[in-house]
C-alpha positions as CSV (number, residue, x, y, z in Angstrom):
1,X,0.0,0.0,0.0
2,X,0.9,3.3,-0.7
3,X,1.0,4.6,2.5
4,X,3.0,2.0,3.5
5,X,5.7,2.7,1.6
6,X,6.0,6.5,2.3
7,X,4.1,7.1,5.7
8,X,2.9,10.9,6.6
9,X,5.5,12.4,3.7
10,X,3.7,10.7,0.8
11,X,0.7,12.3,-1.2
12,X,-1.3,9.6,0.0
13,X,-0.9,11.4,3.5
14,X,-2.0,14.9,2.4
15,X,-5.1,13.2,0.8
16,X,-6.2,11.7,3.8
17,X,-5.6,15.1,5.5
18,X,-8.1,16.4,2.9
19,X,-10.8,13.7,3.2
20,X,-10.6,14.1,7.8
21,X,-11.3,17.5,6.9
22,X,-14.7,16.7,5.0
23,X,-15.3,13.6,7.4
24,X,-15.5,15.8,10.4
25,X,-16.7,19.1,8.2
26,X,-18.6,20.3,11.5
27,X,-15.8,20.0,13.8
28,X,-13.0,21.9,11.0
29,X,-15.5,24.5,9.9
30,X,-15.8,25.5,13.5
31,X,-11.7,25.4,13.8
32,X,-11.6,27.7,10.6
33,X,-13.7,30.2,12.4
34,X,-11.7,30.2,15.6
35,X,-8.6,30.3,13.6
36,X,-9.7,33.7,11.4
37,X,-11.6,35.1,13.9
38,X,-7.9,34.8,16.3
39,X,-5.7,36.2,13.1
40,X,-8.0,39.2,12.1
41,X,-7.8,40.0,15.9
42,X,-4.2,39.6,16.0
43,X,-4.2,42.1,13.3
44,X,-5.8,45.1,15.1
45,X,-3.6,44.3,18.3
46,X,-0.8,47.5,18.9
47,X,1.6,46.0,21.9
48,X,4.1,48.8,23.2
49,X,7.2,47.9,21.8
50,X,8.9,49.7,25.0
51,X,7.1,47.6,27.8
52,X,8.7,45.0,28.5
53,X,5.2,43.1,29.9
54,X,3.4,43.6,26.4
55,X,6.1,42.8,24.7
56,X,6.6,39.3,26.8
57,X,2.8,38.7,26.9
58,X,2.9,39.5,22.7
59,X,6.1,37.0,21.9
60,X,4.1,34.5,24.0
61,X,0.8,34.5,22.4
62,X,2.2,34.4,19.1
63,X,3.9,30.7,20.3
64,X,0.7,29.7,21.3
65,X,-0.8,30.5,18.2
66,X,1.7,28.6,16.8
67,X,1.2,25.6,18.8
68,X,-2.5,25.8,18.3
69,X,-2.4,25.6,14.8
70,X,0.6,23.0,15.0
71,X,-2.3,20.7,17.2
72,X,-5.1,21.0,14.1
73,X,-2.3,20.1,11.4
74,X,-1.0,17.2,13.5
75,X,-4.5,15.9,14.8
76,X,-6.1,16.2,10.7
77,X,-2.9,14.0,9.4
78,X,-3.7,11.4,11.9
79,X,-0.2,12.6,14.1
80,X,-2.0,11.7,17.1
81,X,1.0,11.1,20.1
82,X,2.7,14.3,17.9
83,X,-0.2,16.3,18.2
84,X,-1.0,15.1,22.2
85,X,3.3,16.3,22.8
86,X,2.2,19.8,21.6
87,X,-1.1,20.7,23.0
88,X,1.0,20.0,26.4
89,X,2.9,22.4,25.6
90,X,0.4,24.8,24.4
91,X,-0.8,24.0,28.3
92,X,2.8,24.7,29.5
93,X,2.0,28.1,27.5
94,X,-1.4,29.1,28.8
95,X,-0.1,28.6,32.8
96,X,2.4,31.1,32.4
97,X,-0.3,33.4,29.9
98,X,-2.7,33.1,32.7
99,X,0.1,34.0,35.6
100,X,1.5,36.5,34.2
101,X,-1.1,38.7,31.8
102,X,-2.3,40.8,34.2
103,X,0.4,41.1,36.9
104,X,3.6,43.0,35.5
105,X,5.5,42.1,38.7
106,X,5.6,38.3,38.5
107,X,5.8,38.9,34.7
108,X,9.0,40.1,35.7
109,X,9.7,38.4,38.3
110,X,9.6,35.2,36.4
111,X,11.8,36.8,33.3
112,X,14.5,37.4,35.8
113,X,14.3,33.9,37.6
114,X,14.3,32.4,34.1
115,X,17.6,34.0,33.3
116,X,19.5,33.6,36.2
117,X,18.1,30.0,36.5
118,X,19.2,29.2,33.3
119,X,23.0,30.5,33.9
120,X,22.7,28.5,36.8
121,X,22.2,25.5,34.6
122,X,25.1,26.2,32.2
123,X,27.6,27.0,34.8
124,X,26.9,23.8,36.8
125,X,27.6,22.1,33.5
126,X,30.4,23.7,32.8
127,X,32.1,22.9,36.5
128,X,31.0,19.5,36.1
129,X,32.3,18.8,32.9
130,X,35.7,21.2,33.4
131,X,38.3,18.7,32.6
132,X,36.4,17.5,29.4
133,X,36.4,21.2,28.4
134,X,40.4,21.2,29.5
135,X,39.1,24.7,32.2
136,X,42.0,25.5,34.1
137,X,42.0,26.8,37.9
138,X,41.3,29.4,37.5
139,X,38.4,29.2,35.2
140,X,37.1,26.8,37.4
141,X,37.1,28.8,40.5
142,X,35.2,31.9,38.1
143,X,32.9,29.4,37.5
144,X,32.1,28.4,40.8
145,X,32.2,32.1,42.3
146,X,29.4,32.8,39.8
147,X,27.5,29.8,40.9
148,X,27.8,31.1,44.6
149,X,26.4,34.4,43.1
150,X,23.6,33.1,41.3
151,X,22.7,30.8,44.0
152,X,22.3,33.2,46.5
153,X,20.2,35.4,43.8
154,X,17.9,32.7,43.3
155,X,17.4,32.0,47.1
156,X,18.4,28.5,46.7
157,X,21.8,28.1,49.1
158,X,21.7,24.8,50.9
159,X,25.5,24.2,51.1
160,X,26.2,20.8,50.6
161,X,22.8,19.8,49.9
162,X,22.4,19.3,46.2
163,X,19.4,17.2,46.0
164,X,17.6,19.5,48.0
165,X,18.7,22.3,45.5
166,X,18.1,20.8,42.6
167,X,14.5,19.8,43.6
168,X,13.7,24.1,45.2
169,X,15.1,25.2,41.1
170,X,13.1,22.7,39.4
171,X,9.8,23.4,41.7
172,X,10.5,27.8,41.6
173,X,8.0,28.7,38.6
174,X,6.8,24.8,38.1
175,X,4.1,24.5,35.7
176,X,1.5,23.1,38.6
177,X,2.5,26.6,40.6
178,X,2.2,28.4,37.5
179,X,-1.5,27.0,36.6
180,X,-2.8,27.5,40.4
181,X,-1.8,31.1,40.2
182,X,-3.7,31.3,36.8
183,X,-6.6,29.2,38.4
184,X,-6.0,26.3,35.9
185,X,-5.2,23.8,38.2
186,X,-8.0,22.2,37.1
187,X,-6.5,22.0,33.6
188,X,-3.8,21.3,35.3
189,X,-4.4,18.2,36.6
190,X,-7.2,16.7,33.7
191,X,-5.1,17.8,30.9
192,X,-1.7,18.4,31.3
193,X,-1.1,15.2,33.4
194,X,-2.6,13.1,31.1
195,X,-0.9,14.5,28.4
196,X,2.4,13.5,30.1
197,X,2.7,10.0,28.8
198,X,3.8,10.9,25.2
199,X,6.1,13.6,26.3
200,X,8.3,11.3,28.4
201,X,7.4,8.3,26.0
202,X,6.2,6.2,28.8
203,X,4.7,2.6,28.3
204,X,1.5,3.7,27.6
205,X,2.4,6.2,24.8
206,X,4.2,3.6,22.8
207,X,1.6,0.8,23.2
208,X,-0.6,2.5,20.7
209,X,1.8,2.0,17.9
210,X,1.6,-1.5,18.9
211,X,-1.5,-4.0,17.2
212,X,-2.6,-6.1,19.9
213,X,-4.3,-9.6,19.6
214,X,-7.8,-9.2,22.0
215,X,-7.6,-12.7,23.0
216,X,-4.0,-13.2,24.0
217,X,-3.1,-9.8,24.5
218,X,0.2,-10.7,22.3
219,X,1.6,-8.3,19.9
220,X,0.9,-8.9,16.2
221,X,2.4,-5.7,14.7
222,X,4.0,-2.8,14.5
223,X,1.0,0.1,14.0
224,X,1.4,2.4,11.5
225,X,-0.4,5.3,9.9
226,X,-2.8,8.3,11.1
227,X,-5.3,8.0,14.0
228,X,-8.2,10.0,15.1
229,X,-9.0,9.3,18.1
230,X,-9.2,12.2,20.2
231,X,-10.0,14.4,17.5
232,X,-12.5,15.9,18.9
233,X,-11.2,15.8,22.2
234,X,-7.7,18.2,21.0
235,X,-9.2,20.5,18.8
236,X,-11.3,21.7,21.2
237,X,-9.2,22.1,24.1
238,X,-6.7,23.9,21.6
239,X,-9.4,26.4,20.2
240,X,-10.6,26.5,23.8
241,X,-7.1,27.7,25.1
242,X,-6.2,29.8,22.6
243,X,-9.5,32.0,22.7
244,X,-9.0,32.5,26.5
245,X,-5.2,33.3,25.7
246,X,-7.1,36.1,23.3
247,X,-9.5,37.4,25.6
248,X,-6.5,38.4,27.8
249,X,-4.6,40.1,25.2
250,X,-7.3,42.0,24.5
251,X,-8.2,43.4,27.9
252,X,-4.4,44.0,28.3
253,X,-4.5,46.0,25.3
254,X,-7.9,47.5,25.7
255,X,-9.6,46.0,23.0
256,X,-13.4,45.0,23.8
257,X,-14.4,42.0,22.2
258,X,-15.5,40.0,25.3
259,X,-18.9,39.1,23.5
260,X,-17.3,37.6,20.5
261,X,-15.1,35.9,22.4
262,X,-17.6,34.3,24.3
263,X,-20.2,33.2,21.8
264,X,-17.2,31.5,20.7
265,X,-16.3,29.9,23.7
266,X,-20.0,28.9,23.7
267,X,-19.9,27.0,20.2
268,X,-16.4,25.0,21.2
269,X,-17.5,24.0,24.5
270,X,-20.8,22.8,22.9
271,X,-19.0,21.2,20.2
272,X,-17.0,19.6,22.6
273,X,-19.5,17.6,24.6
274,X,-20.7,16.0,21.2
């Protein structure tokens, strides 16, 4: 078979894409009104390019919109573990959107953690890894002053104690605290978790590439080819994120389009319990 032979980067692949569309016609003709609706928006948006919160809150949503779109492409070729990896991230994205849109003083807040965080990261690599990267004493102990420095910035001394270190940075900013503070933990823990299987390529993510006899439970085959289904299931909660994401650019910006929004909202959620 055709498919066989060249997988998702055949024709046969775009095709299919073509004939989902028309198959679930209700579903993508309510995804091609989100989607414009979002873009002409977009359009009529004017961030600040000298505030540093609109411009962080701007760079941010355009990722999700990204993302979003990224999640329809993936779920109407039948990508279904690819598609499952990004709307997790497009939840990664709304946690911070939510914590972080209208209060300027986490926002920056969490750009400064983020930085010195992530020079914590590289200088810890770097001592760790000195005499691959031939560092001489010196260097060495530059390195390590600096990781004194940023430690102390970060609040996150514990001498000796590295486990305990490790576990404070990797919990500072988590995306769990980030949904609570954006009152998604909810979201947090129906979507996101569940989501976390096919990130981390656990057991469970890989058996559904697997064809499995019902009666012996043995494996027959190697699955391949496009699946659909939680195609209902991941377009909504993309459209569904990406029009809250809008409704707080727009009241950061001062655009009112809250009843738009909302009979929008309306149609996906009611979509969504088909």
């Amino acid at each position: 078979m055709p498919f066989q032979k060249h997988g998702f980067l055949g024709r046969e692949a775009a095709e299919n894409a073509l004939t989902v569309r028309k198959r679930y016609f209700e579903l993508f003709r309510l995804v091609d009104e989100v989607n414009e609706y979002v873009h002409k928006v977009v359009a009529e948006i004017k961030f600040d390019p000298y505030d540093m919160h609109q411009s962080l809150i701007g760079s941010l949503f355009a990722k999700m919109l990204h993302s979003f779109q990224a999640v329809i492409i993936l779920t109407q070729y039948g990508l279904e573990s690819d598609s499952n990896i990004i709307l997790r991230a497009l939840f990664d994205a709304v946690f911070l959107f939510g914590s972080i849109v209208e209060d300027r003083k986490f926002a920056e807040k969490y750009v400064e953690y983020q930085t010195k965080a992530s020079q914590l990261r590289k200088v810890n690599a770097a001592i760790n890894n000195a005499n691959d990267l031939k560092f001489d004493d010196e260097m060495v102990k530059r390195l390590t002053d600096r990781k004194e420095e940023l430690k102390n910035e970060l609040g996150i001394d514990y001498g000796e104690n590295r486990d305990k270190e490790k576990a404070t940075l990797a919990n500072m900013f988590s995306s769990e605290q980030l949904a609570r503070k954006a009152g998604l933990n909810a979201m947090y823990q129906s979507g996101y978790r569940i989501l976390s299987d096919d990130v981390h390529t656990s057991p469970f993510s890989v058996e559904a590439f697997l064809n499995i006899d019902e009666n012996d439970e043995r494996i027959k085959s190697i699955r391949l080819g496009p699946r659909y289904e939680a195609i209902n299931k991941n377009c909504s909660v993309a459209m569904s994120i990406i029009l809250q994401a809008l409704r707080g650019v727009c009241n950061l910006t001062g655009i009112d389009n809250d009843g738009e929004i909302t009979t929008l909202q309306k149609k996906v959620a009611n979509f969504s319990g088909k």
